[in-house]
N, C-alpha and C positions, 0 to 999 in steps of 0.2 A: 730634574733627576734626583734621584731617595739618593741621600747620603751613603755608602757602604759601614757595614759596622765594622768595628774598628780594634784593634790589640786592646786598647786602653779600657772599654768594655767588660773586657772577661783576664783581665793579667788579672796574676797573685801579686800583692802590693805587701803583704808581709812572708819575706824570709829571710833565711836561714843563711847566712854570709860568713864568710870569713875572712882572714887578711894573711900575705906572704908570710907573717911570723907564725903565725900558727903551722905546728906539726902533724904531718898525716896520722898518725895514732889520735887524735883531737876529732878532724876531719871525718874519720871514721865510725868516731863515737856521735857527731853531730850527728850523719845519717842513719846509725841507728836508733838514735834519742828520737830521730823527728823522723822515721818511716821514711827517708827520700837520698835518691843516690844520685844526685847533682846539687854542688855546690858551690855559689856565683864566687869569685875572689876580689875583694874589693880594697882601693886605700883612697881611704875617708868613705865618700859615695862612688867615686870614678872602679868600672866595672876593669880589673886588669886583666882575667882572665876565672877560668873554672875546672875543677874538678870532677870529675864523675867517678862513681865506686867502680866502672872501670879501668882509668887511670889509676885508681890506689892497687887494684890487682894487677895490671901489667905495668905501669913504671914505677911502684913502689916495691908493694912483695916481692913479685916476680923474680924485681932486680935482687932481688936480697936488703933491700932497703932497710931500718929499724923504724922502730913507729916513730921514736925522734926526729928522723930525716923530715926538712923543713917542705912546706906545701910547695916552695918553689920550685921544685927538685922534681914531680911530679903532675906540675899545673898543662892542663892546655891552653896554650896564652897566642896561638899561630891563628889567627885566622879564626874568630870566634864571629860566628854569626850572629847578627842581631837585630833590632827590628825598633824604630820607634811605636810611641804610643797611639801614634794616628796610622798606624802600617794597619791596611784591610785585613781582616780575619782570611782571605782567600787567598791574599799573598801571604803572610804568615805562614799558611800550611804547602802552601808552595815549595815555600825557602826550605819548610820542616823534612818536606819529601823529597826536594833537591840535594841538600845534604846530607839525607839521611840523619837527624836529628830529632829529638824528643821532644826538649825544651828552647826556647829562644829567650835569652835576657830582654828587659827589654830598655834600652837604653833613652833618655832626653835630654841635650846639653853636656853631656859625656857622665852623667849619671846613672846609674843604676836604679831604675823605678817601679821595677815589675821583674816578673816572670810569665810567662803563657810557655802550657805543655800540652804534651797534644791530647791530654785529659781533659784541659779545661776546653777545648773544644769539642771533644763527646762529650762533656754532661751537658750541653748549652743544645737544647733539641734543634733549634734556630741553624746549628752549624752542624750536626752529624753528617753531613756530606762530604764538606769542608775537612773533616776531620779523619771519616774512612776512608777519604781520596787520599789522604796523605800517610795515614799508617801502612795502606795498602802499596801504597808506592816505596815506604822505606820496605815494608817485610820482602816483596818483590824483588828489590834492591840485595837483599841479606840473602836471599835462597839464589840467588843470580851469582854475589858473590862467597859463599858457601861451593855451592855447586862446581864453580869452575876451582875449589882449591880440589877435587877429589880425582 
């Protein structure tokens, strides 16, 4: 039986992190500097949790927050889904569609070693399946829950 291919394949091995003490005014300027609105939170390598630039607009601004107020105040730390480096590219996208999620950290030994997003699974021709079964499952998801708020 052929091996399945695998997270560790196609993760981004360099990014863009931050840690508890950094303030969302920071946080913000990271995603603008590097074009990207998700951000792993980490102390040392251990992944504690992430940010995404919609956490900064609903539990920072929203709230009235200042760009001061610390990441912690704003982190999604409940229930972070994530995938080691040997998790199949097909479950990957699975988890991604199950949760309705974009990216998955990806964790080995309680470290933080990677990222896979569901980008990096469209450009990989090899996975465009893998990758429109799963976008199409969150937008599905999004207009299902859109629809029933009207």
């Amino acid at each position: 039986m052929a091996s399945a291919k695998t997270v560790k394949q196609i993760m981004e091995t360099k990014m863009v992190t931050a840690t508890l003490q950094d303030h969302i005014f920071e946080i913000a300027e990271k995603m603008k500097q590097h074009d990207i609105g998700f951000i792993p939170i980490v102390q040392g390598k251990q992944l504690v949790g992430v940010v995404t630039d919609r956490d900064l607009v609903l539990r920072g601004y929203a709230e009235k927050k200042s760009g001061s107020t610390l990441v912690q105040d704003v982190i999604s730390d409940q229930h972070i889904v994530t995938v080691s480096p040997e998790t199949s590219i097909d479950e990957a996208s699975q988890l991604m569609a199950e949760h309705q999620v974009r990216r998955l950290p990806v964790v080995q030994q309680n470290e933080l070693v990677g990222i896979i997003a569901i980008g990096d699974l469209a450009v990989r021709a090899a996975f465009e399946n893998e990758a429109g079964e799963a976008l199409g499952d969150i937008s599905e998801k999004n207009k299902v829950t859109v629809g029933s708020q009207h």
